[in-house]
N, C-alpha and C positions, 0 to 999 in steps of 0.2 A: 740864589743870592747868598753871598758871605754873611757873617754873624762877627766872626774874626774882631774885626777892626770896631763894631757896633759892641760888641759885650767885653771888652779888656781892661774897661774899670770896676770889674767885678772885687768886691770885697769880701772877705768873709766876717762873721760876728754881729752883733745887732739882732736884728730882730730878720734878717736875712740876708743874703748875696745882693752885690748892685748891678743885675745886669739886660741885656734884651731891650732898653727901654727904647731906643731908637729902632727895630727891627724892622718894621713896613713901611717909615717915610721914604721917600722917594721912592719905590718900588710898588707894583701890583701885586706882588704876591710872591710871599718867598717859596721855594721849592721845597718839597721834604726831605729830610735826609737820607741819604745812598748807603750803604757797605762801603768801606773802604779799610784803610789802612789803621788801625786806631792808633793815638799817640803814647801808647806806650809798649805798645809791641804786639807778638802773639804770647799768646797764655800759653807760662810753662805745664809740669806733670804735677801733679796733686800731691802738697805738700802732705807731712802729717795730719793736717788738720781736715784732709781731702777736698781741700780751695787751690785751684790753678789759678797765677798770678803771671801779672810778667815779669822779666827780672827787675829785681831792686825790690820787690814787694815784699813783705812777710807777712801772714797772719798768726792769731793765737785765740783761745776762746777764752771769752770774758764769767761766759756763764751759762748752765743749763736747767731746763724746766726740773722742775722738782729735786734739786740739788743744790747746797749751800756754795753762794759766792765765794773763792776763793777769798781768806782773811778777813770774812765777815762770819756773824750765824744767821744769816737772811738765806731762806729758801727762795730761789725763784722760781718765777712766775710759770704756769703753761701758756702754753702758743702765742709767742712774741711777738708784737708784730708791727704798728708803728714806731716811731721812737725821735728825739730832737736831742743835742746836746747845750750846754747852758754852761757860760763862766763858772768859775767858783774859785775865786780869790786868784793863784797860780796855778789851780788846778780846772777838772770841768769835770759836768755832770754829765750822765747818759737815760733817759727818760724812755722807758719801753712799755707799751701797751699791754695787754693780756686780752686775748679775740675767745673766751669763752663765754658761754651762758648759762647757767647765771656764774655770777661772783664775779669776772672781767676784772677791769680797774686795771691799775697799770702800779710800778718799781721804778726805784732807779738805781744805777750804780755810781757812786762818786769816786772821780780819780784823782792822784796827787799831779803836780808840773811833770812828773819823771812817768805818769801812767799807770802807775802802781795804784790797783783798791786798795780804795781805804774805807768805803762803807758800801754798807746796801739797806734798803728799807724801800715800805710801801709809800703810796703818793695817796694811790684812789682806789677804794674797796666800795662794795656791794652794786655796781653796774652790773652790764649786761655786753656780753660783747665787743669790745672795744677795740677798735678797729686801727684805723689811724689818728691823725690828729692835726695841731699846728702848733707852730711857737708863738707868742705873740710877743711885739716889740720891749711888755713889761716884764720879759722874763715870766709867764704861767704858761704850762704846757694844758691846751684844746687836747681835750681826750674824746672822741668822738664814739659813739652807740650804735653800731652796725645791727639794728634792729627796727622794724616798722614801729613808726612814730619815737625811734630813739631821740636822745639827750645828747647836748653836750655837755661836758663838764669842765670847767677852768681848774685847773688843779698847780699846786706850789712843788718845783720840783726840789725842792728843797724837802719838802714834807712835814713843815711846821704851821704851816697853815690848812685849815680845813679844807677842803672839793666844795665847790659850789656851783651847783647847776644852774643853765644857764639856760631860760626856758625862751628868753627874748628870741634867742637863734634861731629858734625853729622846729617843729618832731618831726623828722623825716630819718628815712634809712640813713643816716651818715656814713662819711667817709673819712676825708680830711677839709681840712681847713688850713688857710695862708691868709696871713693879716698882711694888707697892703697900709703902711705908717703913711703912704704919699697924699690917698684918698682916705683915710684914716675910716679904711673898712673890713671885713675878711670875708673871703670868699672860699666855697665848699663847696663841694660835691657829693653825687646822693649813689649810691649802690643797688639802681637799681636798672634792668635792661631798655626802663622809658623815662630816666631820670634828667634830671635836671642841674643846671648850673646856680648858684647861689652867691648872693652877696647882703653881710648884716652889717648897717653903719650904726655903731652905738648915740644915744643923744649924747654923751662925754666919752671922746676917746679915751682909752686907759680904761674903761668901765663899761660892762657889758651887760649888765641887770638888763638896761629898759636900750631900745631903739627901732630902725627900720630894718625890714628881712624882703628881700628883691628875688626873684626869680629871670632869669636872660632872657629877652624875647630874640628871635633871629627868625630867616627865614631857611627852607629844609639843607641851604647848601653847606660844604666846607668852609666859606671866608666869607667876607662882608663885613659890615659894620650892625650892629648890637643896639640894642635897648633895653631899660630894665623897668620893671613892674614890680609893688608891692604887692606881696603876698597876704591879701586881706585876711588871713586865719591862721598866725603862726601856728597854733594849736595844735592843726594836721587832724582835726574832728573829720574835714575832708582832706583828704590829700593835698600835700603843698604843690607836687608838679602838677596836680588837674584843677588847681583855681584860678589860674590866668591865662585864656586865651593865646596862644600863640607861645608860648614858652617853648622855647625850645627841649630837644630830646635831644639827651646823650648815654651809649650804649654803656651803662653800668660802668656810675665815675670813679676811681681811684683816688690815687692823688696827687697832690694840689701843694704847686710851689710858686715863691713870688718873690720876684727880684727887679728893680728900677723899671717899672711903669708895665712889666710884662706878667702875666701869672699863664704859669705852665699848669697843665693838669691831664691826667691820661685816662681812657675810658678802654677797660679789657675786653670788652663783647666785638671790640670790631679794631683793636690792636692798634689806635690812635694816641698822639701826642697831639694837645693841641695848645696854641700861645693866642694866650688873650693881651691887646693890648688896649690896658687901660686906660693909658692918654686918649690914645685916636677913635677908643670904643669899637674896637673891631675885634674879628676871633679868624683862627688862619690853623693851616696842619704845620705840626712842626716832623711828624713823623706819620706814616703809615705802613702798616708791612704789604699791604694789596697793590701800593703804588710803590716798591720794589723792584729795578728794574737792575738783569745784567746777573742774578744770583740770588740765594736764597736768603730771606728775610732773620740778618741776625736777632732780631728783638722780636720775641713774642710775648702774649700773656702779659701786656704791661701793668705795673703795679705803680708803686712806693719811686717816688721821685723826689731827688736834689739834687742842688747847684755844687761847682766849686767855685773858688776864685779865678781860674782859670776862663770862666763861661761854661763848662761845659758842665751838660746835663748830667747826673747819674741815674739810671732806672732800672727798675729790679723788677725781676719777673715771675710772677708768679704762673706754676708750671713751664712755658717753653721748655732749654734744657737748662737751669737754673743757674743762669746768671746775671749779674749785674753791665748794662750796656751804657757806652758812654757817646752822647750825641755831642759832635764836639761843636764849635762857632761857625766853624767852616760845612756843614751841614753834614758830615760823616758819622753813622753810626758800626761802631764796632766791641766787640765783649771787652768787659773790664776784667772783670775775673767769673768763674764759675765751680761752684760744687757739686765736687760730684758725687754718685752713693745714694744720691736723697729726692729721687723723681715723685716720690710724694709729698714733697715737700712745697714752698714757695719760699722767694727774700721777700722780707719785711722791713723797714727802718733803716735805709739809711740815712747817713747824719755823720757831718763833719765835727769833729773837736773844733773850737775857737781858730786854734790858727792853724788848720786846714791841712794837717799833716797826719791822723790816724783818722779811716773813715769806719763808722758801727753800721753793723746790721746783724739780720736773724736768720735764719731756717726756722720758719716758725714749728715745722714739724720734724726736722732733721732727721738721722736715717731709719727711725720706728715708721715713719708716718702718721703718729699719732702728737695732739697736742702735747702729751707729757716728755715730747721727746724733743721740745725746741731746744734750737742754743742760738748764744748771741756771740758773733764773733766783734772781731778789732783787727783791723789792715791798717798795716803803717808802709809809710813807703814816700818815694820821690814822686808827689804829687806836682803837677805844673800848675805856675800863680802868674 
């Protein structure tokens, strides 16, 4: 089944992409996406920066761990690793995790209309691990706790407002989070090999202190339709995935993107893409590498996932051979670009600028293989809208 003609009002800006939201009506079940041709070509040879790109692309790095931002005095962060960009006036912001323990917390870089830093500074200090995360529609970047019984944190990417933990959510291994403004909920996932699917609908949208935390009930297959269950003890005193009966299991989740009525999210233990859709309450594969057929599975190790305005996916891979893969409408998956140099590494964060023309991400461990050796690049290029 096409996506094509179903996701081509995709938007960028807001609080996410508009798209996917019609995907399973009139259909049993859409197919996962094949290898094919991707639309922008084959990846040329490894620029300076050792990123293959197709033509018309260029990269440049924005910034590296333990090293001052170019035309800031802000050191950034070790091992980068989610990340969301955010308006800011004619310019926009770049919001990146830090995945250590302790200390974690997450930076941002702000950029002028023309791309040029013009600052850097911290957001969220003394966590733990910080993994990925989400945007939500009020402009705060979800900075999530990749640790048993973690936090999330709501933090100002601006960096004038204090971090505030957000205990309503839930203490589970976190991942990421995607706020759905439709169902006015956000949904997460947990990092762990028997984990779980999440949904916290706040008692006042806009405000996340106090509400309900759900866990997906399903039965063991790929597709169907869903149900969801309160999780009687946000706490996590007992584990969130083992207090509700029938909860489903998914193989150690990543993450978690959401665009008109559909929420994507990828699980690395068993190298799935899968689309939930929230209208119709059903869950379906958008990708698998085991179901593969005709040649070797371009996307492995899925990670860190967004949308463009185009519809199509981006997703980044942590270990395979380190690239970003793009699944397009038309159900084709083929590499974006790839780094190379850096097999101990993983991409982390991607994330489009506002109007969807340079896309961010990391190496979180870039070519040391250690956290102090991340960098955050920046791809500019003829992106399709």
């Amino acid at each position: 089944m096409k996506r094509r003609t179903l996701l081509r009002s995709a938007v960028i800006g807001g609080s996410s992409a508009a798209f996917g939201g019609t995907l399973w009506r009139g259909a049993a079940h859409a197919a996962p996406a094949q290898p094919g041709a991707g639309p922008y070509g084959a990846l040329g040879s490894p620029d300076a920066n050792g990123v293959r790109l197709p033509a018309g692309f260029t990269s440049r790095v924005v910034a590296r761990s333990r090293k001052t931002v170019a035309g800031t005095s802000y050191t950034w962060h070790d091992a980068p690793d989610g990340g969301a960009c955010y308006a800011d006036g004619s310019g926009w912001i770049y919001v990146s995790n830090s995945e250590i323990n302790p200390s974690g917390g997450a930076s941002a870089v702000r950029f002028s209309s023309t791309g040029t830093v013009t600052g850097a500074y911290r957001v969220l200090s003394g966590t733990r691990q910080n993994c990925a995360g989400g945007k939500t529609p009020w402009n705060t970047w979800l900075s999530c706790e990749e640790v048993d019984r973690g936090y999330v944190y709501e933090t100002d990417p601006w960096g004038v407002k204090a971090a505030v933990r957000r205990d309503a959510m839930g203490r589970f291994k976190h991942e990421a989070a995607a706020a759905d403004p439709d169902r006015r909920t956000v949904y997460m996932t947990e990092d762990v090999t028997d984990g779980c699917f999440y949904r916290f609908t706040p008692a006042t949208w806009g405000d996340l202190s106090s509400g309900r935390l759900e866990v997906m009930v399903a039965g063991s297959g790929t597709s169907g339709p869903v149900t969801w269950a309160a999780v009687p003890d946000p706490t996590g005193a007992t584990a969130t995935r083992n207090q509700v009966a029938g909860a489903k299991r998914f193989n150690g989740g990543e993450g978690c993107y959401y665009a008109n009525d559909t929420c994507w999210f990828t699980t690395k233990g068993d190298n799935r893409v899968w689309q939930y859709d929230a209208a119709a309450q059903k869950i379906e594969l958008a990708y698998d590498d085991s179901l593969v057929t005709g040649g070797t599975a371009p996307l492995t190790g899925v990670d860190n996932v967004t949308g463009a305005s185009s519809g199509d996916l981006f997703v980044a891979e942590d270990g395979g051979n380190m690239e970003i893969c793009v699944i397009t409408p038309d159900d084709v998956v083929a590499p974006f670009l790839r780094i190379d140099g850096q097999s101990g590494s993983e991409i982390t964060g991607p994330a489009f600028s506002p109007d969807g023309r340079r896309l961010y991400f990391s190496s979180q461990r870039g070519t040391s293989g250690s956290s102090s050796g991340g960098i955050t690049y920046e791809v500019t290029g003829p992106f399709r809208s």
